[in-house]
DSSP file (Angstrom, degrees, kcal/mol; ACC not computed):
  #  RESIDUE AA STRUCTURE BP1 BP2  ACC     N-H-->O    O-->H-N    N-H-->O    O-->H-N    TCO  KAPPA ALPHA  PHI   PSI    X-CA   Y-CA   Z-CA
    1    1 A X              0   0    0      0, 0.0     3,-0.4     0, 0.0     4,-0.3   0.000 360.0 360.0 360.0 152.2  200.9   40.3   81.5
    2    2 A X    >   +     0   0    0      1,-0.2     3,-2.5     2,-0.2     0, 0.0   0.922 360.0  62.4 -55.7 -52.6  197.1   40.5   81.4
    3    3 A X  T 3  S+     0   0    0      1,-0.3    -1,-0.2     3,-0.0     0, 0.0   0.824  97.2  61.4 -35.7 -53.9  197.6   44.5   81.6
    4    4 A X  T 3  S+     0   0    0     -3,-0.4    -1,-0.3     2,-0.1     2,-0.3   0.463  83.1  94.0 -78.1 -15.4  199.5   44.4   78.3
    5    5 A X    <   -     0   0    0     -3,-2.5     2,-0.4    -4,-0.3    82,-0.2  -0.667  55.7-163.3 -84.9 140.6  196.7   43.0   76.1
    6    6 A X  E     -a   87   0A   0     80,-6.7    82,-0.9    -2,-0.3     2,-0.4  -0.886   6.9-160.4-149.5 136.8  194.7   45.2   74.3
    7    7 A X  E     +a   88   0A   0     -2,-0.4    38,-4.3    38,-0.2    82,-0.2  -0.876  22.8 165.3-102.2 117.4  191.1   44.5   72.6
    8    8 A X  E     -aB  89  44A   0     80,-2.3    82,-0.7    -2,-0.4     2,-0.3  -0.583  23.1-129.2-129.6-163.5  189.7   46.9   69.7
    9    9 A X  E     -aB  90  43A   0     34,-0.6    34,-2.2    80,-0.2    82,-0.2  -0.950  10.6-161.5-155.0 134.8  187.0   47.2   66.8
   10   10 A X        -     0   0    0     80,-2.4     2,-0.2    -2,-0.3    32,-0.2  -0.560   4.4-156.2-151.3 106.7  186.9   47.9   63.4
   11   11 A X        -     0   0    0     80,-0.2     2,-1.7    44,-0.2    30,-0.4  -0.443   8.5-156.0 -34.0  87.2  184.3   48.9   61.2
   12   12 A X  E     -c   93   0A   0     80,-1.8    82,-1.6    -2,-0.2     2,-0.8  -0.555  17.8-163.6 -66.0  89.7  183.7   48.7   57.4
   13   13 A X  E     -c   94   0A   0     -2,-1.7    10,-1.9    10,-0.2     2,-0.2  -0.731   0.8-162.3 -98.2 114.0  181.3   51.2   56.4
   14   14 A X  E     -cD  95  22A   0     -2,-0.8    82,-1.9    80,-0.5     8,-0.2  -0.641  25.7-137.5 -99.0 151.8  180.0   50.6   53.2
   15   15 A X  S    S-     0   0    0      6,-0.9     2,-0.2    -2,-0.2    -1,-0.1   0.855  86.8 -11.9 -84.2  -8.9  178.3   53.6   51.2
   16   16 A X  S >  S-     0   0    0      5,-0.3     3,-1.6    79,-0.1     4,-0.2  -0.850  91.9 -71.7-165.3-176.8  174.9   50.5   49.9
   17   17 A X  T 3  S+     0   0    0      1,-0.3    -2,-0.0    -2,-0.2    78,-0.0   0.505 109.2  83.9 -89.4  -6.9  174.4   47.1   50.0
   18   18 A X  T 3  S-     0   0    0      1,-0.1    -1,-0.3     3,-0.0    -3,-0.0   0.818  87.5-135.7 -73.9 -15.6  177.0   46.1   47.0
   19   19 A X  S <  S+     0   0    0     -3,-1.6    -2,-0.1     2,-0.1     3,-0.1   0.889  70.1 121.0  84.0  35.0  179.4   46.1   49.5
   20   20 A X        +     0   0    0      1,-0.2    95,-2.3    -4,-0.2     2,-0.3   0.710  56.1  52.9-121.2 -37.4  181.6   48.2   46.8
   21   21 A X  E    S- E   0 114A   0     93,-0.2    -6,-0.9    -5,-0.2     2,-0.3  -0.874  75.2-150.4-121.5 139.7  182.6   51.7   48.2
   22   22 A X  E     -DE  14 113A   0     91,-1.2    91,-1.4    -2,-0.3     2,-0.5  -0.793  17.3-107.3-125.7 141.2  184.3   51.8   51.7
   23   23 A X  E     - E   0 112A   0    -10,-1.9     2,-0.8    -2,-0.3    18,-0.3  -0.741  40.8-170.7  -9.9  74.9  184.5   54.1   54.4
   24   24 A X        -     0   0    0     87,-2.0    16,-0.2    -2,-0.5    85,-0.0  -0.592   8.2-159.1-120.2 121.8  187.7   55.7   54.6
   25   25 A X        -     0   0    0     14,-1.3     2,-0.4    -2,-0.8    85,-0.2   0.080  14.2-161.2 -13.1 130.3  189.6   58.0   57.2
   26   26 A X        -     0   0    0     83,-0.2    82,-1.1    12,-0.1     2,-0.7  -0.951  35.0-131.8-128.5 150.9  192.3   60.5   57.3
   27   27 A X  B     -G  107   0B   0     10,-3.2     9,-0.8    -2,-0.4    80,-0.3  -0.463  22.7 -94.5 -70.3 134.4  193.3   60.8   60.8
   28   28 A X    >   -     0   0    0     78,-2.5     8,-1.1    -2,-0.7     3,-1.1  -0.167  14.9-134.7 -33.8 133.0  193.8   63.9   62.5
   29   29 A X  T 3  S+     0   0    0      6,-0.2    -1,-0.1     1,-0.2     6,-0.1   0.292 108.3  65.8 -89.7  17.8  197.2   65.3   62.7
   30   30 A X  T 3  S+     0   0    0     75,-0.3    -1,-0.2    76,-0.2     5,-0.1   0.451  81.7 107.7 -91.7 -10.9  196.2   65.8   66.9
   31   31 A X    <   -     0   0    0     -3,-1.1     4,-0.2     1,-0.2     3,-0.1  -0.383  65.4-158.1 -89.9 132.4  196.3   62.1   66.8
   32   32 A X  S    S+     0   0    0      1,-0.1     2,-0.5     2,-0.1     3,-0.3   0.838  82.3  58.1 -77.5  -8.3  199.6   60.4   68.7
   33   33 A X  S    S-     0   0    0      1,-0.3    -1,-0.1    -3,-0.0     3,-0.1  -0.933 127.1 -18.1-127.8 152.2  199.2   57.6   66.9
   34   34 A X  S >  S-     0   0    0     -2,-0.5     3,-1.8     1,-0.2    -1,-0.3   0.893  81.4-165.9  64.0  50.1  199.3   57.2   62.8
   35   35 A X  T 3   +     0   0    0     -3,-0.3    -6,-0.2     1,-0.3    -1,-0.2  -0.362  69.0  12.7 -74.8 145.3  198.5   61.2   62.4
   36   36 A X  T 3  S+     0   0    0     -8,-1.1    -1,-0.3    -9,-0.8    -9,-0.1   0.070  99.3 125.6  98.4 -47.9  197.6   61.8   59.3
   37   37 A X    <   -     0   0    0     -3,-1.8   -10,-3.2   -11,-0.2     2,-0.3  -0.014  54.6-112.9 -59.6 152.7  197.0   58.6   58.2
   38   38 A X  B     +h  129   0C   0     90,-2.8    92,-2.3   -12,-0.2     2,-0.3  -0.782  45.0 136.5 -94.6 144.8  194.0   56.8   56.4
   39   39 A X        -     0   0    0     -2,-0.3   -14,-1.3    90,-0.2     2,-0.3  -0.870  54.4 -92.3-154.0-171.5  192.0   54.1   57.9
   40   40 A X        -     0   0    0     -2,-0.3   -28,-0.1   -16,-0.2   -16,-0.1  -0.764  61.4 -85.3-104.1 151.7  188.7   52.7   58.4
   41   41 A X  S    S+     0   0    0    -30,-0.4     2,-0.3    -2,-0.3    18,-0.1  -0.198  77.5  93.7 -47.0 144.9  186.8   53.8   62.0
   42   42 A X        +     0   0    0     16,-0.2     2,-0.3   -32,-0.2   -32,-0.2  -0.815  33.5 150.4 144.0 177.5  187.5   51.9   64.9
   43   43 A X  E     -B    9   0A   0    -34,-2.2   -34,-0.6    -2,-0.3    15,-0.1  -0.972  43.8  -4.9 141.2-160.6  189.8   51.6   68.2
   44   44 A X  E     -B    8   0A   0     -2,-0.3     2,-0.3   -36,-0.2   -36,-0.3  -0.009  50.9-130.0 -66.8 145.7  190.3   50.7   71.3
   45   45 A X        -     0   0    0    -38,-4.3   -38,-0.2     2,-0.1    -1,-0.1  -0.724  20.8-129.1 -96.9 173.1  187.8   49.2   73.6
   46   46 A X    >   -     0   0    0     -2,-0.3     3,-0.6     4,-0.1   -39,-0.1   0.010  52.4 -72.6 -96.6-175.3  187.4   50.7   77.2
   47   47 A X  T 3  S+     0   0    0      1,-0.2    -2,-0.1    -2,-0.1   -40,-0.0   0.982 120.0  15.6 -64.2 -70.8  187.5   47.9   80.0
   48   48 A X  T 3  S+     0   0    0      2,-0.1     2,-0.7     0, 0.0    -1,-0.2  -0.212  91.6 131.9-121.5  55.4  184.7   45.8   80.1
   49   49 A X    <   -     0   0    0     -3,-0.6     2,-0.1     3,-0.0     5,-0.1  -0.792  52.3-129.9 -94.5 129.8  183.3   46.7   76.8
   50   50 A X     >  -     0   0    0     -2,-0.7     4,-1.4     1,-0.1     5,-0.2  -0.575  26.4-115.1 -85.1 148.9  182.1   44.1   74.4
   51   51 A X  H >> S+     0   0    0      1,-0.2     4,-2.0     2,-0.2     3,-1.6   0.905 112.6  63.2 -38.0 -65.4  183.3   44.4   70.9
   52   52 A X  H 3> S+     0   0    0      1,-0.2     4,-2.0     2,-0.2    -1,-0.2   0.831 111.3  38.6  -0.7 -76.5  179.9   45.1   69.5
   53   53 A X  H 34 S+     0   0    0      1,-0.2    -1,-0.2     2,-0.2    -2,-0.2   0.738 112.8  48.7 -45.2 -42.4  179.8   48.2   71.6
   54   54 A X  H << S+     0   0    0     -3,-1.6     4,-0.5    -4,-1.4    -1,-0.2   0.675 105.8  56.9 -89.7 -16.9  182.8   49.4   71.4
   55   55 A X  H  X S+     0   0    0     -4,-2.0     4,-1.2     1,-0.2   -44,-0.2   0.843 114.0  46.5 -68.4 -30.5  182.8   49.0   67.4
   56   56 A X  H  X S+     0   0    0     -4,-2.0     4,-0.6    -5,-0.2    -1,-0.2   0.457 114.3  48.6-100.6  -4.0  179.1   51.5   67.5
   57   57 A X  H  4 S+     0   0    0     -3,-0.1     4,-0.4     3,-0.1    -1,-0.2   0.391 111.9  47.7-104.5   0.2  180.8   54.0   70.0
   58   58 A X  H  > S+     0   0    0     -4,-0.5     4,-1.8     2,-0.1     5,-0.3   0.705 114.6  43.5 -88.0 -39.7  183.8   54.3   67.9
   59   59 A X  H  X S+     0   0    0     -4,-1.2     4,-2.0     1,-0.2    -3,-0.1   0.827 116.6  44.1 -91.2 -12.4  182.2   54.8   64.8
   60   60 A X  H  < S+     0   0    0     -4,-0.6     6,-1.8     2,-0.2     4,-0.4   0.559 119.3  48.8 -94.0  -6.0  179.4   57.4   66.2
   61   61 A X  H  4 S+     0   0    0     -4,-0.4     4,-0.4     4,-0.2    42,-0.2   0.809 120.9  34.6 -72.2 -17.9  182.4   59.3   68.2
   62   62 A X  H  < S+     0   0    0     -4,-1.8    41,-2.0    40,-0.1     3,-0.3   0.893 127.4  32.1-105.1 -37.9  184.4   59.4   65.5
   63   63 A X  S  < S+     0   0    0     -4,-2.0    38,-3.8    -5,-0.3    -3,-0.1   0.726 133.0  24.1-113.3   3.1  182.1   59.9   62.5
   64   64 A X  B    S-i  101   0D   0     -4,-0.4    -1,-0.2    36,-0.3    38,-0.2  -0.160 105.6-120.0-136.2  40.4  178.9   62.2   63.8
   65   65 A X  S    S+     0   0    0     36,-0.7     2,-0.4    -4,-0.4    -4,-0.2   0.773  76.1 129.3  34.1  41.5  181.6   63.6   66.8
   66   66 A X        -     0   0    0     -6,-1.8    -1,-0.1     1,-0.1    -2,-0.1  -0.895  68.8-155.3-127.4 174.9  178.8   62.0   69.2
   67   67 A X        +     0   0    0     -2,-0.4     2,-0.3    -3,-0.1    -6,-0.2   0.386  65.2 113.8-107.0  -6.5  178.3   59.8   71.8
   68   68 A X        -     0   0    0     -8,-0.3     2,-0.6    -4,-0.2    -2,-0.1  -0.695  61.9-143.2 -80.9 116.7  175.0   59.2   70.9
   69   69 A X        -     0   0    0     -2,-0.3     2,-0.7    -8,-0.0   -12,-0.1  -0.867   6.8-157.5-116.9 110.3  174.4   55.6   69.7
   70   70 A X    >   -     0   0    0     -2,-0.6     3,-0.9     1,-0.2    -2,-0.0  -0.822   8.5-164.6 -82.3  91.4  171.7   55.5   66.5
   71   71 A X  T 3  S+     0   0    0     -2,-0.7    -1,-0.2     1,-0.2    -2,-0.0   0.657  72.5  90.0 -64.9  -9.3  170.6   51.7   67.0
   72   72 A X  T 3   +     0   0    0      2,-0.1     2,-1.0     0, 0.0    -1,-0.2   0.485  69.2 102.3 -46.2  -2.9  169.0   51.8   63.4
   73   73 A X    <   -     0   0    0     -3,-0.9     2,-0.4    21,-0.1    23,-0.1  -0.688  63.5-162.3 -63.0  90.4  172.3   50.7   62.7
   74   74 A X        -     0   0    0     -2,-1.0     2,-0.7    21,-0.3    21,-0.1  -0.715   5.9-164.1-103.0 144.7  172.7   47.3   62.0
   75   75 A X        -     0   0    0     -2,-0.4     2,-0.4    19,-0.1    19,-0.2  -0.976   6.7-156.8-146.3 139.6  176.3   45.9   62.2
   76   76 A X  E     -F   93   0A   0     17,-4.5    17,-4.4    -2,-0.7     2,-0.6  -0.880  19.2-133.3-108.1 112.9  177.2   42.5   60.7
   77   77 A X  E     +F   92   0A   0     -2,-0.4    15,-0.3    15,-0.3     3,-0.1  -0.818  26.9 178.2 -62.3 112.4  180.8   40.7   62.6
   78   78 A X  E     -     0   0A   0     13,-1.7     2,-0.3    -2,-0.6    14,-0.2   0.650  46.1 -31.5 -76.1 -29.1  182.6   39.7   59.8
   79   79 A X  E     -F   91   0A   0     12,-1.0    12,-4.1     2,-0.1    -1,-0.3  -0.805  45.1-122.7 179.8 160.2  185.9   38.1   61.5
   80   80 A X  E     +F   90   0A   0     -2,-0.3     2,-0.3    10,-0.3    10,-0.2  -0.817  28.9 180.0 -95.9 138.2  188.1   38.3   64.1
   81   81 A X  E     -F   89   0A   0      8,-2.8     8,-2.9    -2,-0.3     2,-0.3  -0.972  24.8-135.2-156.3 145.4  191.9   38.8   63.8
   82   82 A X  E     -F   88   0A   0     -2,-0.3     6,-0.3     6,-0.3     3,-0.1  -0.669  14.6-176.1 -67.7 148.9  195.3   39.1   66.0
   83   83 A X  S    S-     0   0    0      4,-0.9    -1,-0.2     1,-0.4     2,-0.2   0.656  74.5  -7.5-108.6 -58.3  197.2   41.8   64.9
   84   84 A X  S    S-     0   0    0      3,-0.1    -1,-0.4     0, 0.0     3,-0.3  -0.396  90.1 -88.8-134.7-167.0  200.1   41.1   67.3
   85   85 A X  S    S+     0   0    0     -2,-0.2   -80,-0.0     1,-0.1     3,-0.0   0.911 131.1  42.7 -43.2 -49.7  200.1   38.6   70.0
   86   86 A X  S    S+     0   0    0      1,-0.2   -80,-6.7   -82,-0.1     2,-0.2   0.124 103.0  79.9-102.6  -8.1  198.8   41.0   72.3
   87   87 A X  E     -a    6   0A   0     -3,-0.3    -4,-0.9   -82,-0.2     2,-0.5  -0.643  48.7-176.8-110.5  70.7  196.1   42.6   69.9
   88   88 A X  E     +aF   7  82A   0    -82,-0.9   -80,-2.3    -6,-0.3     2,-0.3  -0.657   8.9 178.2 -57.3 124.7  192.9   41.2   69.2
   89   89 A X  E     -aF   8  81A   0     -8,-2.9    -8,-2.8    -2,-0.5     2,-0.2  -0.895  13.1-163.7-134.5 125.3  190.3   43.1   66.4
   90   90 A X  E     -aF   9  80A   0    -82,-0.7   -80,-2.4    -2,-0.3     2,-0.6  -0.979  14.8-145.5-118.7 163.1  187.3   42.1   65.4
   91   91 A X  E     - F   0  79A   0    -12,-4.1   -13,-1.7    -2,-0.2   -12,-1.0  -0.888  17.0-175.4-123.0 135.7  186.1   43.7   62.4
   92   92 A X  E     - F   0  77A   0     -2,-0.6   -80,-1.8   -15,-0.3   -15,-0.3  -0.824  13.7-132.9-126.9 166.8  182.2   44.7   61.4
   93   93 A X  E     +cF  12  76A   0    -17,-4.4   -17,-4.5    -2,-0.3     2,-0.2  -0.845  22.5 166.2-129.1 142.5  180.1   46.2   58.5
   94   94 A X  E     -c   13   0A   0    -82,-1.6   -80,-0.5    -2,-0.2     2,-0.3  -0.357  25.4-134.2-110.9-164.3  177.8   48.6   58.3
   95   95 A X  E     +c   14   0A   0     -2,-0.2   -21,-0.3   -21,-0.1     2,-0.2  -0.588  39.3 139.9-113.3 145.9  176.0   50.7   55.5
   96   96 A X        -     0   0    0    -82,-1.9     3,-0.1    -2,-0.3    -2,-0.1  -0.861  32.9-164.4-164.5 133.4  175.6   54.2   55.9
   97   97 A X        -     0   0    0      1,-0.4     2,-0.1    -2,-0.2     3,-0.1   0.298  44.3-177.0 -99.1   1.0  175.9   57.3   53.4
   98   98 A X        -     0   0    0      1,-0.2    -1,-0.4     3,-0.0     2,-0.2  -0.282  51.7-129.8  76.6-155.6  176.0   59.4   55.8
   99   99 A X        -     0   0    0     -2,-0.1    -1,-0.2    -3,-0.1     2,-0.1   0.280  46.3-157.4 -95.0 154.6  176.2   62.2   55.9
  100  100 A X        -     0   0    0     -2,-0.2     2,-0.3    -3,-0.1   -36,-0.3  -0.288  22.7-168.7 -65.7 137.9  179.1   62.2   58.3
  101  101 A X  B     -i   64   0D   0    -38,-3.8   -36,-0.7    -2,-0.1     2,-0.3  -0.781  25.3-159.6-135.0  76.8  180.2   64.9   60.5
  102  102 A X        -     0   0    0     -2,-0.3     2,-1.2   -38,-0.2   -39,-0.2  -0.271  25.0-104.9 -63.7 128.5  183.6   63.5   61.5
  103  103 A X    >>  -     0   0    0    -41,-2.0     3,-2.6    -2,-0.3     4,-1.2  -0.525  20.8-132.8 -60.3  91.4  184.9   64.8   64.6
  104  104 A X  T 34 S+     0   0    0     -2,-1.2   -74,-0.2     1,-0.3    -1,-0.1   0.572 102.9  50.9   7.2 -62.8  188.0   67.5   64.4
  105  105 A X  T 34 S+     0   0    0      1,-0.1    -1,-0.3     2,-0.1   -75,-0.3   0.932 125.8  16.7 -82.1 -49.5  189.9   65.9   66.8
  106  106 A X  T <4 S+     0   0    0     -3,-2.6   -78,-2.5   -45,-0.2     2,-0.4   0.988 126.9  46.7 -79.6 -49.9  190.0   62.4   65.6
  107  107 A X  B  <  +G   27   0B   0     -4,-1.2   -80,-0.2   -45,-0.3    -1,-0.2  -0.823  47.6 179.8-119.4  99.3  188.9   62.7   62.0
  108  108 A X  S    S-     0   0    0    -82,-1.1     2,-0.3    -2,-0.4    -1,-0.2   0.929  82.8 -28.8 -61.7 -31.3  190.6   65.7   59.4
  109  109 A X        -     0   0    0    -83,-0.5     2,-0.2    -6,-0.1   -83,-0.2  -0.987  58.4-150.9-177.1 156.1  188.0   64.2   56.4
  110  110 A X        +     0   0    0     -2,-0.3     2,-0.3   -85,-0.2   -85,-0.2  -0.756  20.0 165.9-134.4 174.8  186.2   60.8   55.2
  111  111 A X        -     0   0    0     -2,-0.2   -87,-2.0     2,-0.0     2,-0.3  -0.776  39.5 -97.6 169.7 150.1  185.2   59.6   51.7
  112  112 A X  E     -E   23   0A   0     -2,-0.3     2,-0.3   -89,-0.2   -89,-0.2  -0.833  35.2-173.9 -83.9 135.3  184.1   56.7   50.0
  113  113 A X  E     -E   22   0A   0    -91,-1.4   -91,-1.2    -2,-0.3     2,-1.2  -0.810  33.5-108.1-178.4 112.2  186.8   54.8   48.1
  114  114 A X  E >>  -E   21   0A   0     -2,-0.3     3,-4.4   -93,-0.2     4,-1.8  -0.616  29.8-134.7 -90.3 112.7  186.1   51.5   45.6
  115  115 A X  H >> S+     0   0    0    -95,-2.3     4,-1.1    -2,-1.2     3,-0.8   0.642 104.7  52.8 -15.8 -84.7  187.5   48.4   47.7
  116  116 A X  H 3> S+     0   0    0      1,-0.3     4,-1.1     2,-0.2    -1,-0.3   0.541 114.7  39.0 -34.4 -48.1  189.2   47.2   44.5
  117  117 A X  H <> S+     0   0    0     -3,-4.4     4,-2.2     2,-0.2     5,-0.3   0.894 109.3  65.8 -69.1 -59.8  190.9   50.4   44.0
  118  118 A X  H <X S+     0   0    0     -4,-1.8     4,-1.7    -3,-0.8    -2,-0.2   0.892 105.9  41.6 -23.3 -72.0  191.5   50.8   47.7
  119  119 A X  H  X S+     0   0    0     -4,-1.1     4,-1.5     1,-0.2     3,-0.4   0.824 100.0  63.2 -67.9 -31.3  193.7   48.1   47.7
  120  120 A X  H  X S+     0   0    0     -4,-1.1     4,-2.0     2,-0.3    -1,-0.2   0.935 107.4  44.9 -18.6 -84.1  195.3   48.6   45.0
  121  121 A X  H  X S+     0   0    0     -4,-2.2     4,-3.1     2,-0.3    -1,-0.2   0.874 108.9  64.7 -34.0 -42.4  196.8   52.4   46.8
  122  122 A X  H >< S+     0   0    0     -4,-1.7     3,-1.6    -3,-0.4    -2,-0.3   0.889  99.7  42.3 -63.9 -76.3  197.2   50.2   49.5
  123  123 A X  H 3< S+     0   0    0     -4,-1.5     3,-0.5     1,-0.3    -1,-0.3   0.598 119.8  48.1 -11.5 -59.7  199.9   48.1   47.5
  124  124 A X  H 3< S+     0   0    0     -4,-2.0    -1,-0.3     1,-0.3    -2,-0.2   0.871 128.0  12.3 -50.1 -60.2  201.5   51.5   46.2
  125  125 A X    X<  +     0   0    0     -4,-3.1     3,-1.2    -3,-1.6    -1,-0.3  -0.571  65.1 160.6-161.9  63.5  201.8   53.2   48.9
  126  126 A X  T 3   +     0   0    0     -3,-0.5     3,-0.2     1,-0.2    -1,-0.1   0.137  69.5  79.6 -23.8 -18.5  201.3   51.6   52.3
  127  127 A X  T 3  S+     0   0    0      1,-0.1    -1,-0.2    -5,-0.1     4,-0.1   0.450  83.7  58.9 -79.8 -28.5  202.9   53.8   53.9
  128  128 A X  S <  S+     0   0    0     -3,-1.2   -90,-2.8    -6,-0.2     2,-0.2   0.619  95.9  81.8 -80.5 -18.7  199.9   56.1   54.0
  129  129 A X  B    S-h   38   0C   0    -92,-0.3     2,-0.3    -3,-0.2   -90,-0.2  -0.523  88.0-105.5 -62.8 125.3  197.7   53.5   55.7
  130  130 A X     >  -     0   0    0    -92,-2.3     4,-1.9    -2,-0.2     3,-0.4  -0.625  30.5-127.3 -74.3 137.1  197.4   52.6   59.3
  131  131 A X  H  > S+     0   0    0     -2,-0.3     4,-2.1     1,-0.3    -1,-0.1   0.823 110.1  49.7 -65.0 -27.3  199.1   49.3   59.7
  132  132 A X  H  > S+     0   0    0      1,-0.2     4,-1.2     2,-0.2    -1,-0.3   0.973 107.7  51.5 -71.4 -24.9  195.9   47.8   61.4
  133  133 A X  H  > S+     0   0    0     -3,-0.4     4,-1.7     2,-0.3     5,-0.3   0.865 113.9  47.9 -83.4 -36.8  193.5   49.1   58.5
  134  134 A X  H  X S+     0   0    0     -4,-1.9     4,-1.1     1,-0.3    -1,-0.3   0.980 114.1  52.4 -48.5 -62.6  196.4   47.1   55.8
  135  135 A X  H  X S+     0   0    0     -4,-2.1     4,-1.6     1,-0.2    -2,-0.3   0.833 110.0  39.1 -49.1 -52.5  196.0   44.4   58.0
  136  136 A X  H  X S+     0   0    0     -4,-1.2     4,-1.9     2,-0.2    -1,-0.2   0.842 118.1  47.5 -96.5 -25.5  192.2   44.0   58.2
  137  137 A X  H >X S+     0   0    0     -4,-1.7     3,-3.0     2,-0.2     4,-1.6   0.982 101.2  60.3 -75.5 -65.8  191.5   44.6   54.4
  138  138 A X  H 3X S+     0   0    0     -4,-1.1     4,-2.8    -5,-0.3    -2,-0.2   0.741 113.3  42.1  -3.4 -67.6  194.1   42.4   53.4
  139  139 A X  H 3X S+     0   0    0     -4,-1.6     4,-2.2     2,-0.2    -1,-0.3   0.903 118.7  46.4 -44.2 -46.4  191.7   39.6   55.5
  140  140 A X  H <X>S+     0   0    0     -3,-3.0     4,-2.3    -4,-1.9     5,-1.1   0.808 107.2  50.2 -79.0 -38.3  188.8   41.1   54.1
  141  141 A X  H  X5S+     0   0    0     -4,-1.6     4,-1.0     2,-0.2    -1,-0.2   0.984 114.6  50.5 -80.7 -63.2  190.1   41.1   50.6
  142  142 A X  H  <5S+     0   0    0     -4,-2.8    -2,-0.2    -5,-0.3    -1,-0.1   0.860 117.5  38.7 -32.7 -61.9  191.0   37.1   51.3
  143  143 A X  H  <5S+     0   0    0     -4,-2.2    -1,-0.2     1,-0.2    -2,-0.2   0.927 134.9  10.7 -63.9 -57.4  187.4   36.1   52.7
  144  144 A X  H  <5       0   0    0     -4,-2.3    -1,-0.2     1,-0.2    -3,-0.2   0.686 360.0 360.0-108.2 -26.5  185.1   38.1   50.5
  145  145 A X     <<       0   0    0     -5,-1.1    -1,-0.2    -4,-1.0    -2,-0.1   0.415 360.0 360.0 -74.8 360.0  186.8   39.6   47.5
């Protein structure tokens, strides 16, 4: 069913233009889904939201706990990906160095993280990771690393 398909965004926020230090997450432990967990910013989009949009209102609710959309922003689409049949992501970059004022409720704490290293934990201990954010570097690491 149409109902059952579900469209998101996710964001690579890199701390400068070397594209070296990542954005990362830990989720809230309010959160039903992945509590706890680390990821990159991002989530669902709302109904008739373009990706685009919904990729810059996830990442200023989630990481300056506004609603307020800073168009100084520039965000580069890097790919598109299924997660499941029924999931489509597409995934964009930013840089920013913040600073961040993650929002309580989605976000317990952020920090920047070298990609290389990143994956690496990822490999270890996978378990700590939200399955899409495993998922999108994994892509990311294919295309660009």
């Amino acid at each position: 069913m149409e109902d059952d398909f579900s469209r998101g965004s996710n964001i690579l926020v890199f701390k400068d233009d070397s594209f070296q230090e990542v954005l990362i997450q830990k989720r809230s432990m309010e959160k039903k889904r992945s509590p706890g967990k680390f990821c990159t910013p991002g989530g669902s989009l709302k109904f008739d939201e373009t990706h685009i949009d919904g990729a810059k209102r996830e990442f200023f609710e989630e990481m300056f706990n506004s609603g307020k959309i800073d168009d100084s922003f520039k965000f580069e689409k890097l790919f598109e990906i299924d997660k499941t049949k029924n999931e489509h992501i597409e995934v964009f970059r930013t840089v920013s160095k913040g600073p961040f004022s993650p929002d309580p409720k989605e976000v317990e704490g952020a920090f920047f993280e070298n990609i290389s290293i990143l994956m690496e934990k990822i490999n270890e201990s996978p378990e700590n990771y939200t399955s899409t954010t495993r998922l999108l570097l994994k892509e990311y690491k294919k295309r660009y690393m």
